[in-house]
TORFILO-372218 format. One line per field, with one value per residue (C-alpha): residue in three letters; z, y, x; residue number from 1. Coordinates in steps of 0.2 Angstrom, whole numbers, plus 5000, padded with zeros to 4 digits. Layout:
<rs>
r = [ALA, ...]
w = [Z, ...]
v = [Y, ...]
u = [X, ...]
k = [NUM, ...]
</rs>
This chain:
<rs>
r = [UNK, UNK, UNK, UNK, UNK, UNK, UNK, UNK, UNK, UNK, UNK, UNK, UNK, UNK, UNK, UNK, UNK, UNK, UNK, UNK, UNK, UNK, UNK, UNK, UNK, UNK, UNK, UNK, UNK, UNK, UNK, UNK, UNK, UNK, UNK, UNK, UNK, UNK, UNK, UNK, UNK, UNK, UNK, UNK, UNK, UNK, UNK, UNK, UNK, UNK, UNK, UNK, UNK, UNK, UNK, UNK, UNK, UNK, UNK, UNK, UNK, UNK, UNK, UNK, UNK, UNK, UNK, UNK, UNK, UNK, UNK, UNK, UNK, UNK, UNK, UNK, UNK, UNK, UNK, UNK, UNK, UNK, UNK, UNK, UNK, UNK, UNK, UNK, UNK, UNK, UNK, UNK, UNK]
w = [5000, 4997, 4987, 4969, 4956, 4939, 4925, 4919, 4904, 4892, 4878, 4884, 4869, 4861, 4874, 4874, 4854, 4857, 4863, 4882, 4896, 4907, 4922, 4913, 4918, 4936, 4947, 4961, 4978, 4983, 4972, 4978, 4996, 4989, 4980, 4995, 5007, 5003, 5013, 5030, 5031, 5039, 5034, 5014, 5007, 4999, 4980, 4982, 4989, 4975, 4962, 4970, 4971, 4954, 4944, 4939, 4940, 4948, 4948, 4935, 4943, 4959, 4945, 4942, 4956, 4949, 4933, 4932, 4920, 4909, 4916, 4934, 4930, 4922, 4934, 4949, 4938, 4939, 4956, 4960, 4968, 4958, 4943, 4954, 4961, 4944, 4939, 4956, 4952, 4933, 4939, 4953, 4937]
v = [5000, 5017, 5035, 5035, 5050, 5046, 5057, 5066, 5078, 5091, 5078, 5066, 5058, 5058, 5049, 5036, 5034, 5031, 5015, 5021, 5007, 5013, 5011, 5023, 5035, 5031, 5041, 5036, 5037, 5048, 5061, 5059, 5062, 5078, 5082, 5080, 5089, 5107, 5112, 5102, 5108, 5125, 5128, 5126, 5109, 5097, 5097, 5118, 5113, 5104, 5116, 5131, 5121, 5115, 5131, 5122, 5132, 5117, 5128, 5117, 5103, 5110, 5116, 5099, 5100, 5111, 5101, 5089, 5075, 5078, 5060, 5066, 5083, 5072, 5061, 5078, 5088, 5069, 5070, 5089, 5094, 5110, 5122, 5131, 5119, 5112, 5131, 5132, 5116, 5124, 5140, 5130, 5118]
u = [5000, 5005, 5005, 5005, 5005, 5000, 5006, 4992, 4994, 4985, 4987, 4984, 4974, 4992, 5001, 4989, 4989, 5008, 5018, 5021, 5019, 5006, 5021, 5030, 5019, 5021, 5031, 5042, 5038, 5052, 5046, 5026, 5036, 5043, 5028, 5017, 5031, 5028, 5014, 5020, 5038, 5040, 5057, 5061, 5051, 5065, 5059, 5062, 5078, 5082, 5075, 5088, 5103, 5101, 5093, 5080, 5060, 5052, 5034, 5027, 5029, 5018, 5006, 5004, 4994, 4980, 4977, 4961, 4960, 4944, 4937, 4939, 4931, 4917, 4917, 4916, 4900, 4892, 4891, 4887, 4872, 4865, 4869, 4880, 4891, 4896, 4897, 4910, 4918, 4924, 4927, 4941, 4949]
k = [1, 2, 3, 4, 5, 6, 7, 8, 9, 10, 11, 12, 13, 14, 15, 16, 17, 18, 19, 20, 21, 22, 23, 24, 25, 26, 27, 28, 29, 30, 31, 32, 33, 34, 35, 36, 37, 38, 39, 40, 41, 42, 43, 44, 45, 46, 47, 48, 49, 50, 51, 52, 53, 54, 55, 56, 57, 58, 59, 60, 61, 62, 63, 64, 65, 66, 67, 68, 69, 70, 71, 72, 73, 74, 75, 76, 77, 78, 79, 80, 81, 82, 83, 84, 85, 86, 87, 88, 89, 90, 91, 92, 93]
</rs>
């Protein structure tokens, strides 16, 4: 049992047309710790810590964060109660 984070992209339609292993597109659990990390450590999260001793922006990779498949959006106006929540529930994704 544990944490997984499934790549998850704007094209995804093109992924999937390719020839990628559906494990590939599983992420390790060091880096579900790392993602997952930010919010609970006061002082500076590792994956930030990584992104400053290295150069690299590592912003998008917390943006990953915000971006809703279109099945799980489906699948979250499916189950709203009224007009206004689905109208919330676009407005947040």
């Amino acid at each position: 049992m544990g944490l997984d984070i499934l790549l998850g992209a704007n094209n995804q339609a093109a992924l999937d047309a390719g020839n990628y292993d559906p494990d590939d597109q599983r992420l390790s659990r060091n880096f579900c710790n790392f993602m997952c990390r930010r919010s609970a450590i006061e002082e500076e999260p590792e994956l930030d810590q990584i992104g400053r001793l290295t150069g690299v922006d590592i912003s998008p990779l917390y943006e990953m964060e915000n971006h809703t498949l279109p099945e799980e959006l489906d699948s979250m106006l499916e189950y709203a109660d009224d007009e206004a929540e689905r109208q919330e529930i676009l407005a947040r994704t």
